[in-house]
N, C-alpha and C positions, 0 to 999 in steps of 0.2 A: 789106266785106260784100257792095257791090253785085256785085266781080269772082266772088267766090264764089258767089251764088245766078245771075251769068250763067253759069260755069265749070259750077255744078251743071245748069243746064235745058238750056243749048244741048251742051254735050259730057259728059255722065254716061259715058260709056263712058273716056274719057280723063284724069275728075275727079282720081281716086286718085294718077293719076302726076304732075300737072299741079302742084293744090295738097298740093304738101308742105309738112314743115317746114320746110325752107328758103325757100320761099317763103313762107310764112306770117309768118316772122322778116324777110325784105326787106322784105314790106309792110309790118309794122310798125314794124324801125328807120325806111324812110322817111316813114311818117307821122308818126311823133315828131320826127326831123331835120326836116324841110320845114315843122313845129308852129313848133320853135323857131325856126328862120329866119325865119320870119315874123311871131313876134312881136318878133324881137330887135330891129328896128328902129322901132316905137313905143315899145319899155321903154329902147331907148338916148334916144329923146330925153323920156321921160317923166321918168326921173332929172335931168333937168333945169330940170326947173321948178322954181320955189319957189311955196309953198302960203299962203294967207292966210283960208281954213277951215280948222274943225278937227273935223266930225261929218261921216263917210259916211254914209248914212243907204241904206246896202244889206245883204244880208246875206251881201255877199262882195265883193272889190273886183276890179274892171272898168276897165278905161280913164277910160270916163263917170265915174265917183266922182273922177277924178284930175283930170282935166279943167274939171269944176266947180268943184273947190276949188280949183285955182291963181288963182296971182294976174295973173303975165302973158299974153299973146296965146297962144291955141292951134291958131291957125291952121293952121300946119306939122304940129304933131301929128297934127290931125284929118283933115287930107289925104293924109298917110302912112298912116293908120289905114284912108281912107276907100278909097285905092287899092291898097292890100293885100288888105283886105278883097273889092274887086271882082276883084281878081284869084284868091285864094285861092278863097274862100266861090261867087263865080259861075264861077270853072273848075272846081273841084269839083263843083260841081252839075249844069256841064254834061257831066261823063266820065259822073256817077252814071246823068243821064237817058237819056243814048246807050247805056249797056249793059242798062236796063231796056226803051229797044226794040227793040234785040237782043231782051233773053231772052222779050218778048211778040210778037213776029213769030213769034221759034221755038216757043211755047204755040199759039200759034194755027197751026201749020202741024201741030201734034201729032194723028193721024186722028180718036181715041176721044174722046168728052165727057169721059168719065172720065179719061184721062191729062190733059185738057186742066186738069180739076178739081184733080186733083193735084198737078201744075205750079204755075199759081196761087196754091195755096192755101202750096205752098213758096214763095213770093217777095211775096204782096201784105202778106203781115202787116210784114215792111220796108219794102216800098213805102212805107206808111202811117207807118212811124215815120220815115222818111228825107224826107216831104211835111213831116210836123209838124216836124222840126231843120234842114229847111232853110228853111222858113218863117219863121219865129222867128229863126235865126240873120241871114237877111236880113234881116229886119227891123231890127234890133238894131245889124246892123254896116255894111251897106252902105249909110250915108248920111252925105251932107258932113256935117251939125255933128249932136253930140252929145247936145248943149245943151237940146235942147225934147222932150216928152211920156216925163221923168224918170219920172213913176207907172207908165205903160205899159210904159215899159223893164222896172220890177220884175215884173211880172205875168209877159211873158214871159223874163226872164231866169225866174222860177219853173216858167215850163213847160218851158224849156230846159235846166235846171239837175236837175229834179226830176220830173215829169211822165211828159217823154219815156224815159228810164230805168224807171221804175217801170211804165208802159207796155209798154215791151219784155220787161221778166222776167215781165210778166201774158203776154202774145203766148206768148213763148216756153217758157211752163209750161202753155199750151191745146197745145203738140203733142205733152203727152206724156198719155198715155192713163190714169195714174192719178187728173193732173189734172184731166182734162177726162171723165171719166164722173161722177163727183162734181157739179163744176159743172152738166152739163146735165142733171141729176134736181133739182136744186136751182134750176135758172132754169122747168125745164118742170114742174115739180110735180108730179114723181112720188113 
């Protein structure tokens, strides 16, 4: 999404031939591919443990839930997690941030307030969801042990899980204009 609202600000004239479907289909098998590879190395050694609990106490299972409940050392796991995690979770975030100052150099070098208003207003509504899942998701994953502030984890694994999604279909049902004249007589009190 980020490549797209850079692909949309910085080259609109180029957009249509750029992102196809073809391209649309590469990014996406390689984010599922690069998904799976990256988990498949903590769920290979997670099959490995044996467990000596028997209540998760989340409302979906996560590494943490597994980890908990084993019975031996999870050192290895947690470190394979922990360095996947910085590598996946913080190089992602850093592609995401470096094309969003791309596409706010090329906003701000736009002449008119108004184009500049338009611009913006196409990319910050992600910004803001992309702040909130990347937030949460480092928080969650990019740390040595698993083990400590379990409650917290649920909360934002809930904004993570649920929140943020439900977030983005609100975002993205204010840029369509059936939606959004309704809402603003009903928040302005007309």
């Amino acid at each position: 999404m980020a490549y797209d609202c850079y692909l949309a600000i910085c080259y609109p004239l180029h957009y249509s031939t750029i992102m196809n479907s073809t391209l649309s289909a590469q990014l996406a098998l390689g984010s599922w591919v690069c998904s799976f590879l990256a988990i498949s190395i903590p769920e290979s050694l997670r099959v490995r443990l044996s467990f000596c609990g028997t209540v998760i106490t989340r409302f979906f299972c996560s590494i943490d839930s597994f980890i908990i409940l084993s019975c031996p050392d999870t050192y290895v796991i947690e470190m394979a997690a922990f360095i996947i995690s910085i590598i996946v979770i913080l190089g992602l975030c850093s592609i995401t941030l470096v094309s969003y100052i791309y596409t706010l150099s090329t906003i701000l070098r736009i002449p008119s307030a108004q184009g500049q208003q338009k611009a913006f207003s196409t990319c910050s509504a992600h910004l803001t969801l992309v702040i909130i899942w990347y937030s949460s998701t480092i928080f969650l994953y990019v740390r040595p042990s698993r083990q400590n502030a379990l409650d917290m984890n649920k909360t934002v694994n809930t904004l993570n899980t649920i929140v943020t999604p439900l977030f983005n279909l609100f975002i993205d049902s204010l840029r369509n204009k059936e939606m959004k004249e309704p809402l603003w007589k009903v928040f302005s009190g007309r």
